[in-house]
C-alpha positions in Angstrom: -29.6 -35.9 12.2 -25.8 -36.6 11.4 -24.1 -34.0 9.2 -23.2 -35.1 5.5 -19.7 -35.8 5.1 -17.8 -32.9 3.5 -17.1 -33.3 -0.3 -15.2 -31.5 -2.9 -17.5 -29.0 -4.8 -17.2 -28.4 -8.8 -16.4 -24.8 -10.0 -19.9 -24.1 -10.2 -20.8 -25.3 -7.0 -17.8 -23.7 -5.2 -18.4 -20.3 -7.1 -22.2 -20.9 -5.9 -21.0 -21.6 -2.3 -18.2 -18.4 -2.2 -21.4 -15.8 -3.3 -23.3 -17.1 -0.6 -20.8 -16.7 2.1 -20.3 -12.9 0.1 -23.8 -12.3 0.6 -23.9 -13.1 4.4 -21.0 -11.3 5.0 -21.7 -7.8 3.0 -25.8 -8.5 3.7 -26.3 -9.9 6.9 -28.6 -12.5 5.2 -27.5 -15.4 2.8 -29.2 -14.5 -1.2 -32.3 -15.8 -2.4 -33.0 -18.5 -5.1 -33.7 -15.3 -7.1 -30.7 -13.3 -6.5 -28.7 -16.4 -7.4 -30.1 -16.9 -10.4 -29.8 -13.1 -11.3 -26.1 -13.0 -10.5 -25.3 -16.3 -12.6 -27.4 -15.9 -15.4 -29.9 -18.6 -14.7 -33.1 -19.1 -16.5 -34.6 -20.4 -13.7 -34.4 -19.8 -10.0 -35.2 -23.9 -9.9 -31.3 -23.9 -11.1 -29.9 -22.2 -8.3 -32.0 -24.9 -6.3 -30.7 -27.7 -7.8 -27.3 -26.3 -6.9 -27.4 -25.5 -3.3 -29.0 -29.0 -3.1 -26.1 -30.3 -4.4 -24.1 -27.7 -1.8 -26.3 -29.6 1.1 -25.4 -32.8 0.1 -22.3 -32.5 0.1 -22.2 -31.3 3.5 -21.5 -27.5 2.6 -24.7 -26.0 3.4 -28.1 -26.8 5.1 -31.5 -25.4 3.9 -34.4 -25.2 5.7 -37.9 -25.2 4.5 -40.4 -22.7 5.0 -38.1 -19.5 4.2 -36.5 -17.9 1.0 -33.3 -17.4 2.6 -33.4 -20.8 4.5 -29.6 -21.4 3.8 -27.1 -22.3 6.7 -23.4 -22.9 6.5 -22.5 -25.9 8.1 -19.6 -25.4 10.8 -17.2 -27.9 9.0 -17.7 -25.6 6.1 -17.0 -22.5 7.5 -13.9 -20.7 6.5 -10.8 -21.3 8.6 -13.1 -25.0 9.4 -14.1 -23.0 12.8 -17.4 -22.0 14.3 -17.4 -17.9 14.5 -19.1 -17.6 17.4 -16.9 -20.0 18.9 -14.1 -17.8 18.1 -15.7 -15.2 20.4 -16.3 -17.5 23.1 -12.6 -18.3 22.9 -11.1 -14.9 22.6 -12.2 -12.5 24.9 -11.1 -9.3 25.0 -7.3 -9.3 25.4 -6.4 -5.5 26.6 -4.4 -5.4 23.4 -6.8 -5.6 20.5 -9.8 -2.9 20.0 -12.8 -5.1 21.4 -16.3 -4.8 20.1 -19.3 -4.7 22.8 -22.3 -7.3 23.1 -25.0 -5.5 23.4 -28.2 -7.6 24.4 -31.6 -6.3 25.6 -32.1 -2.7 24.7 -34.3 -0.8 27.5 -36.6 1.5 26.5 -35.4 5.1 26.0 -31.9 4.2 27.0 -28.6 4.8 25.0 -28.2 1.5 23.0 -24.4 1.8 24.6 -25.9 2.4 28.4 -23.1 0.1 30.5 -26.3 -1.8 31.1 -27.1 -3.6 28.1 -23.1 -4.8 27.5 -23.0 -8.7 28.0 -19.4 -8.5 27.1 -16.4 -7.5 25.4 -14.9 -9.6 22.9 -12.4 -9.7 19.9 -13.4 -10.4 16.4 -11.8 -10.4 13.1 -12.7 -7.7 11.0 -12.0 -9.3 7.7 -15.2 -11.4 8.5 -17.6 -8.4 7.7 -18.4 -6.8 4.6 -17.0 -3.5 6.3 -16.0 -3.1 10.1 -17.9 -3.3 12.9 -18.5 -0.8 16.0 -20.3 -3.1 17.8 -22.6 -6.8 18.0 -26.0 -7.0 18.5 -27.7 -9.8 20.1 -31.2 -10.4 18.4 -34.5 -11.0 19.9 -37.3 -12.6 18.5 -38.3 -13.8 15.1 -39.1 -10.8 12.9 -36.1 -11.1 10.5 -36.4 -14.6 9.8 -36.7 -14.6 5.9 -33.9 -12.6 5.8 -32.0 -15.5 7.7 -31.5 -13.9 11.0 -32.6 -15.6 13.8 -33.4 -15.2 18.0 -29.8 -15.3 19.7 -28.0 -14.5 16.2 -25.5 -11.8 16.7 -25.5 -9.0 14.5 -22.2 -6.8 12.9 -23.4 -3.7 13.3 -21.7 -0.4 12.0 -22.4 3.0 13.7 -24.3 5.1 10.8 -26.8 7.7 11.3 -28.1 7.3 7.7 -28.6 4.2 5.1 -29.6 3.0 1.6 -33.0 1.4 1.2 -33.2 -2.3 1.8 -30.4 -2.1 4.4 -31.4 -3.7 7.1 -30.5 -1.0 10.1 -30.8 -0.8 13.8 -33.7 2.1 14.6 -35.2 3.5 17.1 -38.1 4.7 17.0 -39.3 7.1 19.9 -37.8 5.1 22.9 -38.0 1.8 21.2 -34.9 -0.4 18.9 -35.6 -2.2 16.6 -33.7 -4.3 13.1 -35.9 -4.1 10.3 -35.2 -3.2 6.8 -35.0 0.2 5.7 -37.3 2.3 3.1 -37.7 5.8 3.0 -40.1 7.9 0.7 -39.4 12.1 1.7 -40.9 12.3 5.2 -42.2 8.9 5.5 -40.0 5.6 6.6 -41.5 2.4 6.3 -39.3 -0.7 8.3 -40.7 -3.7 7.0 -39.8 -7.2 9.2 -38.7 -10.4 7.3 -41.6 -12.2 8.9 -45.2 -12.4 7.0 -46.9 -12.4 10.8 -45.4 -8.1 11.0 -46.9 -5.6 9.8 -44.2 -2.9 8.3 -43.5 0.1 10.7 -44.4 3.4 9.4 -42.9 6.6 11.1 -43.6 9.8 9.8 -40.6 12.3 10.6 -42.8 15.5 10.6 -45.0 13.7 13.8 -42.4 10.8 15.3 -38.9 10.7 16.8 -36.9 8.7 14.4 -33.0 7.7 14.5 -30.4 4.7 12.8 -28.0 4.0 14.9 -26.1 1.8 12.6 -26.5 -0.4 9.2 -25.8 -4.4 9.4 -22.5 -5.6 8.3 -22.4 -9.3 9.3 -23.8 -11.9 11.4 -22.7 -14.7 13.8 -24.6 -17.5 14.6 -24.8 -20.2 17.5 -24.2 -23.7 16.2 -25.7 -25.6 18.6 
């Protein structure tokens, strides 16, 4: 399917589009129809639709069916009009500038940072994430989807043994990692996937080994 030409946006629209980009960057995950609404003052979350329709067709934006946060930035939209995770291809790690580890598959029981599981090192810029990264996560599977993260997405991910609930986190659970989002009651922790076809994970921490090993700050995602 050929992408819309890019078109100028009103001040709605563009205010619209720059709270979506906020969202993705401090959330990991682009807002709702909902949350839209909420933040602009919308009767209706059918307004907030009608406005990232208009975002779509004018070649901002791309939504998907099927998922409340179905909402993709189009590469000709993205800041600085470059793919991010084409930046990383293009910039790896320099000797100069602090790079930040790949990590891909996580083996059971194993440090997340065992010299194993580093694809590679790469530089990023910072000012991309809602606060800085330690560290990118490469994600598996489909758990997350609603939340608009998706298999091969890579994940900003900031070193933090605690977190707020309805973060989404990186936890391990015994000797397995996982990125699910993050409610605790007193002893009990429930990590409930973005993805109707998962159940929630409940831990109790009086029975279960139980860790976060950092809190999601940003995501990159393949274009093609």
């Amino acid at each position: 399917m050929n992408t819309p030409e890019l078109k100028p946006l009103t001040k709605r629209q563009q205010e619209i589009f720059d709270f979506v980009l906020e969202q993705m960057s401090a959330n990991g995950a682009p807002p709702t129809r909902v949350e839209i609404a909420d933040h602009f003052g919308f009767r209706s979350p059918n307004a907030a639709e009608d406005h990232l329709k208009a975002l779509d067709k004018k070649g901002h934006i791309e939504l998907k069916s099927g998922t409340s946060r179905g909402i993709f930035i189009r590469e000709d939209a993205r800041p600085g009009n470059q793919s991010l995770y084409e930046q990383i291809e293009l910039t790896p790690n320099d000797g100069l500038t602090p790079p930040l580890a790949v990590i891909g598959d996580v083996a059971a029981g194993a440090p997340i940072f065992a010299t194993q599981h580093v694809q590679q090192y790469v530089n990023v810029d910072q000012s991309l994430f809602a606060a800085s990264a330690d560290f990118l996560l490469k994600v598996r599977g489909d758990s997350m989807i609603n939340a608009g993260i998706f298999e091969n997405d890579l994940l900003a991910i900031k070193k933090a043994d605690t977190a707020q609930n309805n973060q989404i986190v990186v936890a391990r659970i015994d000797d397995d990692v996982t990125v699910k989002r993050y409610f605790r009651q007193g002893t009990l922790i429930s990590l409930v996937a973005e993805n109707e076809d998962y159940d929630p994970i409940e831990v109790n921490l009086q029975t279960q080994s139980f860790a976060i090993e950092g809190v999601v700050v940003g995501l990159i995602r393949r274009n093609f």
